[in-house]
C-alpha positions in Angstrom: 58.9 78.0 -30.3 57.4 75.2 -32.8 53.6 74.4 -32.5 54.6 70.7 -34.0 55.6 68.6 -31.1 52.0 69.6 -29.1 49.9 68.4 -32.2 49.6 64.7 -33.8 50.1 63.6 -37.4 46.9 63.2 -39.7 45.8 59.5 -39.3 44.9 57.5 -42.8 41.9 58.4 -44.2 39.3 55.9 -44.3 38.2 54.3 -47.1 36.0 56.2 -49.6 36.2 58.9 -46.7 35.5 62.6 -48.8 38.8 64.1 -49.0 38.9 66.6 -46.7 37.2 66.4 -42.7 34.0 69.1 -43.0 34.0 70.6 -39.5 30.8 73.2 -38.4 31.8 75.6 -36.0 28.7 77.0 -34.6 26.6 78.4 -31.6 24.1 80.7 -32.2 24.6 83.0 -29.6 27.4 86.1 -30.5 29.9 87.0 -28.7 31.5 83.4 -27.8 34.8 83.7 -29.7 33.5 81.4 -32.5 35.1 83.2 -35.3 38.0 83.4 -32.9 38.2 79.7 -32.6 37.8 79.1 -35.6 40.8 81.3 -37.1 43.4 79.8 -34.7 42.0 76.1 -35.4 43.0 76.3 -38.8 46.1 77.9 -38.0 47.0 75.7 -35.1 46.4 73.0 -37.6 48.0 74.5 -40.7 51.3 74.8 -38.8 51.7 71.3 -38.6 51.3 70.7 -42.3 47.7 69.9 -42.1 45.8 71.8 -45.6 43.4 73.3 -44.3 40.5 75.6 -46.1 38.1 78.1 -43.7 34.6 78.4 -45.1 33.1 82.2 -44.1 29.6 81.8 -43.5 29.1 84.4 -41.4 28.0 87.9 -43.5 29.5 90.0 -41.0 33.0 88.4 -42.6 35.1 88.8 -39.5 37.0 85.0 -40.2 38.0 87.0 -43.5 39.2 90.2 -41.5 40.5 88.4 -39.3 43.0 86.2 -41.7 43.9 89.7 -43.2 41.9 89.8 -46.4 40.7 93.2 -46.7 36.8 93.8 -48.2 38.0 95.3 -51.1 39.9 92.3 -52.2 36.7 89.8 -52.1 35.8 88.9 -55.3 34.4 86.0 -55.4 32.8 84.8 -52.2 30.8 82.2 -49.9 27.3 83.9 -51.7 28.2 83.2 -55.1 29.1 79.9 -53.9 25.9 79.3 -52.0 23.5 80.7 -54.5 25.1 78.4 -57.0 27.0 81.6 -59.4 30.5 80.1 -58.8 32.1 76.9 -58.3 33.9 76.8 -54.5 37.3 76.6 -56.2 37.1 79.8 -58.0 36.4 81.2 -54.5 39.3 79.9 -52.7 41.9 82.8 -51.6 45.6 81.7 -49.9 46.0 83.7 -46.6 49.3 84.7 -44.5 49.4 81.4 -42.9 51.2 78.6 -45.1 48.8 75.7 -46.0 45.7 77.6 -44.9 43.4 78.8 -47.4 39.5 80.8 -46.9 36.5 81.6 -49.1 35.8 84.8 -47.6 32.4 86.2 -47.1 31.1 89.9 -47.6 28.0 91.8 -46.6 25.9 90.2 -49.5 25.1 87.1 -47.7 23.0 88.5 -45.4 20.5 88.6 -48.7 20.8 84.8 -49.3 18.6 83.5 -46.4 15.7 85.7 -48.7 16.6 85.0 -51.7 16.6 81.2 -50.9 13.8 81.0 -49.0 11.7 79.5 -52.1 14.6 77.7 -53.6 14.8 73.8 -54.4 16.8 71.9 -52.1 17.5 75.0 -50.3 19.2 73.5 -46.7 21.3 71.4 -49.0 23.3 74.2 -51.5 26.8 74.3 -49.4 26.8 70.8 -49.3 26.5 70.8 -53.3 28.9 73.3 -53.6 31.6 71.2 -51.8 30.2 67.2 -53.0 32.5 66.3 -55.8 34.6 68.4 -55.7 38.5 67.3 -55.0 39.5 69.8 -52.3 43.0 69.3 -51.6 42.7 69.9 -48.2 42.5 67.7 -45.0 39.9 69.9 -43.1 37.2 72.4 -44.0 36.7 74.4 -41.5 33.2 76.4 -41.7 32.0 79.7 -39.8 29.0 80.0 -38.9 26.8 83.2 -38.6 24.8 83.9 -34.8 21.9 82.5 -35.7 20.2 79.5 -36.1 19.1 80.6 -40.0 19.5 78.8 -43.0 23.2 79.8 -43.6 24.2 77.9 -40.1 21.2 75.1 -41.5 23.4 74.7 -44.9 26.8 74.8 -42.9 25.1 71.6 -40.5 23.7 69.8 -43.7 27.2 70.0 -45.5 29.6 68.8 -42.7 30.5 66.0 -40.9 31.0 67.5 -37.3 30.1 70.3 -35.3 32.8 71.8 -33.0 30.7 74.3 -30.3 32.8 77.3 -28.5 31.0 78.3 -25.2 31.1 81.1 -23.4 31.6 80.5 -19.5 28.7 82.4 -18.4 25.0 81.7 -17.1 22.5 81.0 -19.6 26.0 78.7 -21.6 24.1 75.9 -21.0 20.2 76.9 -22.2 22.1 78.2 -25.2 23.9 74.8 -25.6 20.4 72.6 -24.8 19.1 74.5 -28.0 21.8 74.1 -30.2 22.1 70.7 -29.7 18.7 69.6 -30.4 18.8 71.5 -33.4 21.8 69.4 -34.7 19.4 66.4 -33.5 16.6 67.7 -35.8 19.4 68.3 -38.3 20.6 64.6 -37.8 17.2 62.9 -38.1 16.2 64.6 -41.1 18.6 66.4 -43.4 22.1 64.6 -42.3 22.3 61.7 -40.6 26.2 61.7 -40.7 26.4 64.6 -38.5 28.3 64.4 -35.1 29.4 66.9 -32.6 32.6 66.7 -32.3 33.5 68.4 -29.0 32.7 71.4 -27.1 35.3 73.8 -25.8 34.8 76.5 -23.3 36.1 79.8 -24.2 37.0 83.4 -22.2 37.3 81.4 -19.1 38.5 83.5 -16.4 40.2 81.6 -13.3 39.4 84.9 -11.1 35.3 84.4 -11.9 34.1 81.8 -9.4 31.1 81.7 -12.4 33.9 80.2 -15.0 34.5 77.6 -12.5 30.7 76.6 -11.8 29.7 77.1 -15.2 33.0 74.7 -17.0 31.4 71.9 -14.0 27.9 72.3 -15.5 28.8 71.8 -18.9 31.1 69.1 -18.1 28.2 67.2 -16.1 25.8 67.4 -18.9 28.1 66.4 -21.7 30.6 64.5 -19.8 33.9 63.5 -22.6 32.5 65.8 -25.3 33.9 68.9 -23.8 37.4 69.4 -24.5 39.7 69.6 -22.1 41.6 72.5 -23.1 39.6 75.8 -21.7 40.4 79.0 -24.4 41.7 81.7 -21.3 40.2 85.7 -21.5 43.2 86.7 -22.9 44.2 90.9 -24.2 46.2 89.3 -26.9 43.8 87.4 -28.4 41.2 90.4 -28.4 44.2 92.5 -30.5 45.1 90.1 -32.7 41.8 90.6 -35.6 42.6 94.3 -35.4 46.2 93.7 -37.0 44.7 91.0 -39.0 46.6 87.8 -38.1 45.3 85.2 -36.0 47.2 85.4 -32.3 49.5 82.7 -33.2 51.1 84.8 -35.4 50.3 87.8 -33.1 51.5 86.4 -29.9 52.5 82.5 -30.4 53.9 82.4 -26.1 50.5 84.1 -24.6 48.7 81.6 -23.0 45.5 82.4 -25.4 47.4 81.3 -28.6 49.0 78.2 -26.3 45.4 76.8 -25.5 44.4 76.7 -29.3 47.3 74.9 -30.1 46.5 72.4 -27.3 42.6 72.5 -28.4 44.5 71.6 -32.1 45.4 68.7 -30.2 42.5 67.4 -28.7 41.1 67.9 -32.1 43.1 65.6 -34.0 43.0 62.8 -31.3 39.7 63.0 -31.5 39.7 62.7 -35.1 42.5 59.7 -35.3 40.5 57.7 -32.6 37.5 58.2 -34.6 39.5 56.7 -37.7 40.3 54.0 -35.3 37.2 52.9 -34.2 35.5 52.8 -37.8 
């Protein structure tokens, strides 16, 4: 089974566009399948040629486990990036999947929020990191921690997009209403390129009535920004991190790995109507 025929082609980059698409994906609540998400993006996108690099921003470094790069083998990662002690490129690992790279994170970043408290230009160090530099990539990809912090702050000021995951359960939406007036504040103040990109709705359970009322809610409040694709409560793509692959590899014909390669979809119709509009 081939992922290409679901997925589009990469449109033409715009002019004096940065070279690769800098896409958040973020929701301060745990426990939504944002890492999740964001491991089978990039692969759903890698396996139709699309380069694609996965920022780990999250100190708890389960993008990293989860792409099968063990803790030991972490030189170099998103702190020495973001505290300015290594250039991005030097961080840059290849991963199992062909055309899909990550800078991994490890346990240290949970120090950077102190330690850059009192810094200059503190909300605007991952963007540094990443301006100028000529990634060879067509998306970035960034994981963002469970918070609202300044790690999630510096992953908002650095890309062009947010891309939300929500959970189908009750308080999705008072969750949401916060997030997105953060990445208002964010807008106004810090970023004013800064868009989100879509929302998806992740373990959605047909059996729950809740899924059901909850996917309407969301859908009412933010009408074509939620995606269409719904990610499914799925066994296969809980057991996938533990072998370290992302499910497409694990399981490419359960229906979990099939709605991120639709989502992949979405994603990049999104993206070349965007390129057709400007």
């Amino acid at each position: 089974m081939t992922l290409a025929p679901v997925l589009l082609d990469r449109p033409s980059p715009e002019t004096d566009a940065p070279s690769a698409r800098i896409i958040a994906i973020a929701n301060q609540k745990g426990g939504v399948g944002k890492t999740t998400t964001a491991i089978n993006l990039a692969t759903a996108l890698a396996a139709v040629d699309k380069r694609v690099l996965l920022l780990d921003m999250d100190p708890q470094g389960n993008a990293s486990t989860g792409l099968g790069i063990p803790r030991q083998s972490r030189g170099i990662t998103s702190y020495q990036v973001l505290i300015g002690e290594q250039e991005v490129t030097s961080a840059i690992v290849p991963t199992k999947v062909p055309h899909l790279f990550i800078v991994p994170a490890s346990v240290d970043l949970s120090g950077a929020e102190i330690e850059l408290v009192a810094a200059e230009r503190r909300e605007y160090r991952l963007r540094e990191a990443l301006a100028g530099k000529a990634l060879p990539y067509d998306y970035v990809l960034i994981d963002c921690p469970p918070s609202l912090g300044l790690l999630t702050l510096n992953a908002l000021v650095a890309a062009q997009a947010v891309l939300v995951p929500l959970q189908c359960e009750f308080y999705a939406l008072e969750g949401l209403s916060h997030l997105v007036r953060t990445i208002e504040r964010v807008k106004r103040h810090l970023n004013p390129a800064l868009e989100i990109q879509g929302v998806v709705l992740t373990m959605f359970d047909k059996r729950n009535n809740l899924s059901d009322l909850v996917a309407a809610d969301v859908r009412g409040h933010f009408g074509d920004k939620v995606y269409d694709t719904v990610i499914p409560r799925n066994v296969r793509v809980s057991e996938a991190p533990s072998h370290g692959k992302p499910v497409l590899l694990y399981d490419l014909r359960c229906p979990g790995a099939q709605a991120y390669v639709h989502l992949a979809g979405e994603v990049l119709r999104r993206e070349r109507s965007r390129l057709s509009a400007a």
